[in-house]
C-alpha positions, -999 to +999 in steps of 0.1 A: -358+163-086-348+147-119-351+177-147-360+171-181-324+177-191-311+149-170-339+126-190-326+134-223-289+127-211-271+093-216-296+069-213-298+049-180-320+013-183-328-011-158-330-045-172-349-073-161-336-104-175-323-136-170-290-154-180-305-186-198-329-170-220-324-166-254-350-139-258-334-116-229-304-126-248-311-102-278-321-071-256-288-080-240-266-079-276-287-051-285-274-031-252-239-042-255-238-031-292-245+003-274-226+005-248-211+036-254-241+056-254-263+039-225-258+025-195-280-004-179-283-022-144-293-062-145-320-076-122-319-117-124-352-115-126-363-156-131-355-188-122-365-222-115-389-234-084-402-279-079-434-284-078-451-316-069-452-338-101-491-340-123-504-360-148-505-337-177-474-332-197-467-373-188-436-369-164-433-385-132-409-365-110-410-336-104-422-302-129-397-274-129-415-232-131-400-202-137-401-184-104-403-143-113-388-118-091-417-094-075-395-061-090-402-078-126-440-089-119-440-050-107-433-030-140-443-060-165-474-083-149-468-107-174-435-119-158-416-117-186-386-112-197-368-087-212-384-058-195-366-021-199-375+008-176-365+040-177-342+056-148-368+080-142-400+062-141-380+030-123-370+057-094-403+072-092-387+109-096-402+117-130-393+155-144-421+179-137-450+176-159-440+147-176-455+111-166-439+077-165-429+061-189-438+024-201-418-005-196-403-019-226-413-059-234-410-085-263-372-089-273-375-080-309-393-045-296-364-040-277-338-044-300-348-017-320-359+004-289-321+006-279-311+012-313-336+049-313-331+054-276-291+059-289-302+072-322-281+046-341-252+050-326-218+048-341-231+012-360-271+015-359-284-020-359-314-009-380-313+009-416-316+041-425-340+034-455-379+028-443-379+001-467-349-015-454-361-014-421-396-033-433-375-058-447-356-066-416-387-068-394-403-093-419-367-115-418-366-113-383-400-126-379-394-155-408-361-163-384-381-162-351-410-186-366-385-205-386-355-216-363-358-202-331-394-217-326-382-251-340-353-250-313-380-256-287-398-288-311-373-307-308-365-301-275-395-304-261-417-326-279-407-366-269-422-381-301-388-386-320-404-384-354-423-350-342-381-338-334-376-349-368-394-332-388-388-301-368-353-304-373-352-307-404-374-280-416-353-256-389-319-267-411-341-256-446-345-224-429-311-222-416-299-226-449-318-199-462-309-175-438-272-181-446-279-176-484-290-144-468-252-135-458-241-133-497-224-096-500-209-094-463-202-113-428-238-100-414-273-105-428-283-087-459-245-078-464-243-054-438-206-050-424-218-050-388-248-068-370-285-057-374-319-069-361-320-101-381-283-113-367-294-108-335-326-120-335-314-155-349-279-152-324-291-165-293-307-193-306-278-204-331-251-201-303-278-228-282-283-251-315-255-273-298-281-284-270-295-309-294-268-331-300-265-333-266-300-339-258-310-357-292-279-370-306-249-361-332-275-368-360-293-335-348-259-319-356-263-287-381-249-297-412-230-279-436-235-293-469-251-266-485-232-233-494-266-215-473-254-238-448-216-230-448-223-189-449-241-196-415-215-215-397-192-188-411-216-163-397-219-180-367-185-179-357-176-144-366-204-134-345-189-154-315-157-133-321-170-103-317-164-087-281-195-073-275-207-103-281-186-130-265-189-112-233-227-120-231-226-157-236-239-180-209-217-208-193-225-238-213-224-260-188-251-239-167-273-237-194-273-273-207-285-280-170-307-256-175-322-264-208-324-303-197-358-293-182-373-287-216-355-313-233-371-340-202-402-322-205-406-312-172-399-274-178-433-257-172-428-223-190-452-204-211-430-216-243-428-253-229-466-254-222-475-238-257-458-266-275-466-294-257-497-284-270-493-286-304-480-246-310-452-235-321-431-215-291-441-181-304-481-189-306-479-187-264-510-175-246-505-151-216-537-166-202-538-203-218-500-207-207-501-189-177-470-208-149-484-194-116-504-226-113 
């Protein structure tokens, strides 16, 4: 039987994720920032399954749902993803008068999560100051409502004036963040990523997607020095090991992201803003895929 010793040693995570989304994709970075102090195991733990074509989100082939693997659906009902679990509790040999341990959900949660589990590491991606921390949790939430939730406007809303205006308020925002960058390569000066990095990272590396899907004119710019610090950013962050070594195939995902951008994708994301929400006001009930 597991002993509470062998709990406390390197940490051992199994990961339910999936390769084309952007929110496993931070729990991912965050993992690999770590990787000398934990180890994890992947689960592919969504995909995509047809269903017969309805009447309303206005497409007329075919609608495209995540399918969730029954080990995910197991520790996290919800079906989503990321989801960490403990070695112990994931095995079902728990040390002797201890109890299971909860999974670990939403992606911003998880960053930090890692970041304790391996108290800090050799590069903690969270400050040491209480106040410091505070302020990265409220940029990362700016960043998360600000960009990453406009990504999914424009892709999935069809009215081109509605991918307009979302675009252009993103770019604002994205300026801002790189103003942001003033005193170092990573947000808030820091000399090596921290929660606000990579919770705006998976979404900047998949900015690309609109041009492709909406044209060169949804290209980010860089006429603003905000502007310029995040294209800087954004490619130092690309050249960093831990990170390249996560990235999807681009090709794979822009088939994969072509079912939001078509509107056919029926995600809880995709349903939440075809409503009128922004992608991080989803319902688990109102949004709910397994019908």
């Amino acid at each position: 039987m597991a002993s509470t010793a062998a709990r406390a040693a390197k940490p051992h995570l199994h990961y339910m994720s999936a390769w084309f989304c952007p929110f496993a994709h931070r729990a991912t970075l965050a993992l690999e920032h770590h990787a000398e102090h934990l180890t994890y195991k992947w689960y592919e733990a969504l995909g995509w399954e047809q269903r017969a074509a309805t009447d309303d989100i206005g497409v007329s082939h075919e609608n495209w749902y995540h399918y969730k693997a029954p080990e995910l659906l197991k520790h996290n009902p919800l079906g989503m993803v990321p989801t960490l679990i403990e070695d112990a509790t994931y095995s079902g040999v728990v040390p002797a008068g201890e109890t299971p341990r909860p999974p670990v959900r939403e992606s911003l949660v998880a960053i930090e999560f890692i970041d304790e589990l391996v108290r800090g590491g050799d590069a903690p991606i969270m400050p040491s100051c209480p106040y410091e921390r505070a302020e990265s949790r409220v940029a990362a939430d700016v960043v998360n409502k600000s960009i990453c939730s406009r990504y999914y406007h424009v892709l999935v809303r069809q009215d081109e004036s509605e991918q307009r205006d979302g675009f252009e308020k993103m770019v604002e925002a994205i300026s801002s963040f790189g103003d942001g960058l003033a005193g170092g390569p990573f947000h808030g000066g820091r000399d090596t990523p921290g929660l606000v990095d990579y919770a705006l990272f998976p979404w900047a590396h998949r900015l690309p997607v609109l041009e492709f899907y909406r044209g060169l004119e949804y290209t980010i710019p860089a006429n603003t020095d905000g502007l310029r610090a995040y294209h800087a950013w954004l490619r130092t962050m690309r050249e960093r090991p831990a990170v390249a070594k996560t990235l999807p195939d681009w090709d794979d995902y822009l088939a994969h992201i072509g079912r939001y951008a078509d509107g056919s994708a029926r995600s809880k994301v995709a349903n939440a803003v075809r409503d009128g929400r922004d992608a991080h006001q989803y319902d688990d009930e109102k949004d709910d895929t397994s019908h």
